[in-house]
KOLKOL-517097 format. One record per residue (C-alpha): residue number from 1; chain; x, y, z. Coordinates in steps of 0.5 Angstrom, whole numbers. Layout:
  resi  chain      x      y      z
   NUM      A      X      Y      Z
...
END
This chain:
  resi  chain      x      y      z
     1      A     35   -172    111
     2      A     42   -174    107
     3      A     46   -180    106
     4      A     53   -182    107
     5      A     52   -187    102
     6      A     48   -184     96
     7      A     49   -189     91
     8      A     47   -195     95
     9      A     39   -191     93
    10      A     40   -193     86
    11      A     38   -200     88
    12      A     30   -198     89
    13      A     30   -197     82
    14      A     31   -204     81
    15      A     24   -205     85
    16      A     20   -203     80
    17      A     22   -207     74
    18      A     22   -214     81
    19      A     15   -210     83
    20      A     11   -211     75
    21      A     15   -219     75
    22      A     11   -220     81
    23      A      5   -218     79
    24      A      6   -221     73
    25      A      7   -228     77
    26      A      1   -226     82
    27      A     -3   -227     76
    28      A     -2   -233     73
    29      A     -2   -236     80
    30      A     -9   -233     81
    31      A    -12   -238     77
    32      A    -10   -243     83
    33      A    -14   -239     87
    34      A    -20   -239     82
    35      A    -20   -246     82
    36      A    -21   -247     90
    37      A    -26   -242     90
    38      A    -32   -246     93
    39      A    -35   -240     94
    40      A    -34   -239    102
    41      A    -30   -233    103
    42      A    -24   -237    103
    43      A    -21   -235     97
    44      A    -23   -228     99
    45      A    -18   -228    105
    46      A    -12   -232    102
    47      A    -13   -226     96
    48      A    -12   -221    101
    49      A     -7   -225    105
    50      A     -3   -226     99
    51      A     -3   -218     97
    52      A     -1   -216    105
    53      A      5   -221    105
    54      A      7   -218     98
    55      A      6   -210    100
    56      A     10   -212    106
    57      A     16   -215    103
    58      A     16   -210     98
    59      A     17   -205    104
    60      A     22   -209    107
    61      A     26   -209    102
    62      A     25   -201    101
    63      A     27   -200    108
    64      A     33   -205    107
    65      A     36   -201    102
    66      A     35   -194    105
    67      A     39   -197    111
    68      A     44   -199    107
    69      A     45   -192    104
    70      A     46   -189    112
    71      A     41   -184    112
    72      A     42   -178    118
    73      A     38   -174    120
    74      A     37   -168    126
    75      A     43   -166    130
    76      A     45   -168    137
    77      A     50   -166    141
    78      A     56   -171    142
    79      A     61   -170    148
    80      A     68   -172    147
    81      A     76   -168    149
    82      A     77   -161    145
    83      A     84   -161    143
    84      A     87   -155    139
    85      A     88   -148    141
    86      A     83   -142    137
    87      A     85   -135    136
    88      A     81   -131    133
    89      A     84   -123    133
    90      A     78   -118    134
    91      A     80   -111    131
    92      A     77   -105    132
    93      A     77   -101    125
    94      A     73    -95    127
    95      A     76    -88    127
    96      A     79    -87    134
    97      A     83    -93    132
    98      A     88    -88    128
    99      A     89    -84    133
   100      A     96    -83    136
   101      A     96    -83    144
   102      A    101    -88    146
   103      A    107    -85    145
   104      A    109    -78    143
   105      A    111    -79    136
   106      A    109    -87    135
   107      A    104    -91    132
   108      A     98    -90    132
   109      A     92    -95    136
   110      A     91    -99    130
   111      A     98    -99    128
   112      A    101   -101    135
   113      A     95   -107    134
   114      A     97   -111    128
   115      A    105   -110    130
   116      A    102   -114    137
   117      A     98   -120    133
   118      A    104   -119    128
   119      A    109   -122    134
   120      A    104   -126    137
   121      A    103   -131    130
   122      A    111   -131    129
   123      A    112   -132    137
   124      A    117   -139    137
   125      A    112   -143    142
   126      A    105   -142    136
   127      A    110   -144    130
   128      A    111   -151    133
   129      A    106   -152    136
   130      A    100   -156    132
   131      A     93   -155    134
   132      A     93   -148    134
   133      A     90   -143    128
   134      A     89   -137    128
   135      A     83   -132    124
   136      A     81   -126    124
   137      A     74   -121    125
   138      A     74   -113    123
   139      A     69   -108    125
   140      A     67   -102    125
   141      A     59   -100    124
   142      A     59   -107    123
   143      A     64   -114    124
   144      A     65   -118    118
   145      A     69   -124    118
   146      A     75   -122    115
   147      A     79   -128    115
   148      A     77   -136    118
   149      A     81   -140    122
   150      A     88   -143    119
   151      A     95   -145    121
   152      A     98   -141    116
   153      A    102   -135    118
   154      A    103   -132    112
   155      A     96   -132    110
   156      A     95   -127    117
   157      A    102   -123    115
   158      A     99   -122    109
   159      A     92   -120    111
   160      A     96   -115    116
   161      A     99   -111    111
   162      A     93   -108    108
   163      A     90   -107    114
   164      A     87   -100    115
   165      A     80    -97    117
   166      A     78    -97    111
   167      A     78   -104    110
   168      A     70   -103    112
   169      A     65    -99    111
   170      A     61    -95    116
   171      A     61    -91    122
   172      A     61    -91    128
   173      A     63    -96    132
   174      A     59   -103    135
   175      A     63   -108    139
   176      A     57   -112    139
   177      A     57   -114    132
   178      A     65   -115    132
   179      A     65   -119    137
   180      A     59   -124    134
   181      A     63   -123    128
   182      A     69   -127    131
   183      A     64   -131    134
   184      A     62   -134    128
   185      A     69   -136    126
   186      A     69   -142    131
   187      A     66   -150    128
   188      A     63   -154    132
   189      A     66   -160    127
   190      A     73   -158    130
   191      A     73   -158    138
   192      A     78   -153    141
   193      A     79   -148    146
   194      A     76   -142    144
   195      A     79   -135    144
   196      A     77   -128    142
   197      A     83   -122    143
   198      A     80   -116    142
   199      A     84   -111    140
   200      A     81   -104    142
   201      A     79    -97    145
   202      A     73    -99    149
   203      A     70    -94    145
   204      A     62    -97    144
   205      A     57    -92    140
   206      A     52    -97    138
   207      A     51   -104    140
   208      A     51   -108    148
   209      A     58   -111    149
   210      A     54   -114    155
   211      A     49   -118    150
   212      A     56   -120    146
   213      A     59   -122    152
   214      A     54   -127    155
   215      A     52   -130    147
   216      A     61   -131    148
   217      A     61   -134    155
   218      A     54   -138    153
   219      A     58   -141    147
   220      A     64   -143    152
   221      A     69   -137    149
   222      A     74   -134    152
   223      A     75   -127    151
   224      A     82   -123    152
   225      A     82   -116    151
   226      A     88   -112    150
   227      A     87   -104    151
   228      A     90    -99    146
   229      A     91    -91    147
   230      A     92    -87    153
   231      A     87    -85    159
   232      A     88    -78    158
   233      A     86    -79    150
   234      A     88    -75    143
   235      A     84    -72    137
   236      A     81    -77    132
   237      A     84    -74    126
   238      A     82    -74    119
   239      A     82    -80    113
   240      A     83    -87    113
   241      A     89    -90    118
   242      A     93    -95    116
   243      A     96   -101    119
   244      A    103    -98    119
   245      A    105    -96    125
   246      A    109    -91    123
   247      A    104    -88    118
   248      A    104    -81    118
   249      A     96    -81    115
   250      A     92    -74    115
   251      A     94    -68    119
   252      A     88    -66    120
   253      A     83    -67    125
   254      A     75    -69    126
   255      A     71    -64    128
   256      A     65    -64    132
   257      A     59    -61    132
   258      A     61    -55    136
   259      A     67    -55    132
   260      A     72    -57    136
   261      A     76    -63    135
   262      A     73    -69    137
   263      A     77    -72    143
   264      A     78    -81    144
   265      A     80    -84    150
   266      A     82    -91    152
   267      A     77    -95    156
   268      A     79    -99    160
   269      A     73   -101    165
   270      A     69   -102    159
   271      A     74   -106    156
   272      A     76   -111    163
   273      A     69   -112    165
   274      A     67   -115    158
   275      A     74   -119    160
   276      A     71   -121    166
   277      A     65   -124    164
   278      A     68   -129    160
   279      A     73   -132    165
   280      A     78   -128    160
   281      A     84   -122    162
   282      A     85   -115    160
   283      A     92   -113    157
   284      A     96   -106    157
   285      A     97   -106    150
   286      A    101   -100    150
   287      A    106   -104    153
   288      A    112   -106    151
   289      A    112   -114    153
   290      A    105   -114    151
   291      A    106   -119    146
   292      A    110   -123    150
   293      A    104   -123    156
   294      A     99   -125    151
   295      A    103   -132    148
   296      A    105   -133    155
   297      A     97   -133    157
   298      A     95   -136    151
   299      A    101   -142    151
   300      A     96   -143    159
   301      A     91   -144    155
   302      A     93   -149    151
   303      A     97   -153    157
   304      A     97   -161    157
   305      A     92   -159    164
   306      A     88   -154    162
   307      A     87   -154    154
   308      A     89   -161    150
   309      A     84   -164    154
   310      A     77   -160    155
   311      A     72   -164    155
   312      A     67   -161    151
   313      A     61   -162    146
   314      A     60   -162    138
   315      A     54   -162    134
   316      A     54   -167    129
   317      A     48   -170    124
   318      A     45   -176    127
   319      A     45   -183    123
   320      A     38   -185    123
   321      A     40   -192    119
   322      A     37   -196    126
   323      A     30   -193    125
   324      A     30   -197    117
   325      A     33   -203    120
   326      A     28   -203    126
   327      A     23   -202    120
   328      A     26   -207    115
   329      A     25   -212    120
   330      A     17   -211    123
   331      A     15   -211    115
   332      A     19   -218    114
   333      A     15   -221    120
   334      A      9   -218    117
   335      A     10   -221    111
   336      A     11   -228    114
   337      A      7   -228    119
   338      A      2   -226    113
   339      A      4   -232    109
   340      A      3   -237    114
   341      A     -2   -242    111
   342      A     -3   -239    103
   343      A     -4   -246     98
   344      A      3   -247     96
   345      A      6   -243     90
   346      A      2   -238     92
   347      A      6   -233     96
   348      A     11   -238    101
   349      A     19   -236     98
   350      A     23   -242     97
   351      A     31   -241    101
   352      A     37   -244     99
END
């Protein structure tokens, strides 16, 4: 349980000292009981009359000070209007990524993925636009939250610049823990349209993107796949690749266990049927409008029809200070209800 308003708490301890004055003035006032006692049993329930009513405004007084103090408690869910447009990039770092198939001569998969996000967060429609916030996920063997939701720009041109596969450790690649990864960037306290762009080749060696999707499609995220690589593939080379897209990175070659070159090629079926499955699109990165496709789906997204007025949940604590309040008021009838017909001074509270 927590409390908005701790602070009004500190007035239970003042119970403590009120509690050990009331047993004082109980005491003094038994003597009256002791003089009417005429040996009937009467007395006997006036005693216990007096000590319910006491408990019991005791009690009321406790809960009215936790009502007070506005405690929560549990979580509900809350409908209301998203509002906002989320990004979060999604961006394959495995091996395969350093590979340099899209043009002869040009950047590599990893290289041509950061110049994309690069000119998609500097597009002019994103810098005026409030509600929009980008982040970022990185994954290889495993996906790791490389960079929460801002609307700051400079924070992801930064974070780009020292882009590489080495950023993390591991091997192989697992689209599935990349795309929890990015998942996990989106807030429930802020309400939004929610949307992953995974930047990639399709290529999967661990992991079920079919599970990934459905957890993504189940939390109402919208995935946007952008292909990187050509059909026909290239030799996966040696060394750690960099987001430059014009890194000229190793000369060499990964080797298989036969001993030849290990070869990696664009999926682009794998990469359109996890799109599919959340209502989301897939995108030729290897074209040159391929940014400007992008915003233009995204700005879609965030149209005054379809985007600025989502209607949607939110989880939030819920506030339980009724339930005290309620409480408060059973424990005060008890305690009157108890009093009725005590000998004067000995438990009626005087008002006014």
């Amino acid at each position: 349980m927590s409390f908005d308003n701790p602070r009004s708490l500190l007035a239970l301890l003042f119970l403590i000292p009120a509690a050990f004055l009331a047993f004082l003035h109980y005491r003094k006032r038994r003597a009256v009981l002791d003089f009417l006692d005429t040996g009937d049993g009467l007395v006997s329930k006036l005693r216990f009359r007096y000590r319910i009513s006491t408990i019991f405004f005791w009690l009321f007084l406790a809960c009215t000070i936790i009502a007070l103090a506005q405690p929560r408690g549990g979580v509900r869910l809350v409908s209301e209007t998203r509002r906002g447009v989320d990004v979060v990039f999604a961006i394959d770092l495995s091996r395969s990524m350093n590979v340099r198939d899209i043009v002869p001569g040009g950047p590599s998969r990893l290289g041509r993925a950061a110049s994309l996000i690069m000119e998609l967060v500097n597009n002019p429609w994103f810098t005026r636009s409030p509600g929009v916030r980008f982040g970022a996920a990185i994954g290889k063997g495993r996906g790791v939250l490389a960079l929460p939701l801002t609307g700051d720009t400079e924070a992801i041109q930064s974070f780009l610049s020292s882009l590489s596969s080495a950023a993390i450790t591991g091997r192989g690649t697992n689209l599935e823990l990349l795309i929890d990864a990015a998942a996990a960037a989106f807030q429930d306290a802020f309400p939004s349209r929610r949307l992953t762009i995974l930047l990639s080749d399709g290529e999967s060696l661990a992991g079920s993107m079919d599970a990934a999707m459905d957890r993504a499609a189940s939390a109402g995220i919208t995935l946007i796949a952008v292909g990187l690589g050509s059909e026909e593939g290239g030799a996966v080379p040696l060394g750690n690749g960099s987001a430059d897209p014009y890194n000229t990175g190793s000369q060499g070659s990964l080797l298989g266990e036969d001993g030849y070159p290990v070869l990696s090629a664009l999926r682009k079926d794998t990469l359109k049927d996890a799109a599919e499955k959340t209502g989301g699109i897939y995108i030729d990165g290897n074209r040159g409008n391929a940014a400007a496709l992008l915003a233009d789906y995204l700005a879609s997204q965030a149209a005054p029809d379809n985007g600025a007025s989502v209607r949607g949940f939110r989880r939030e604590t819920r506030p339980l200070g009724y339930i005290f309040v309620i409480a408060a008021l059973v424990f005060m009838g008890i305690s009157k209800i108890a009093e009725y017909r005590l000998p004067a001074g000995m438990g009626r509270r005087k008002h006014g």
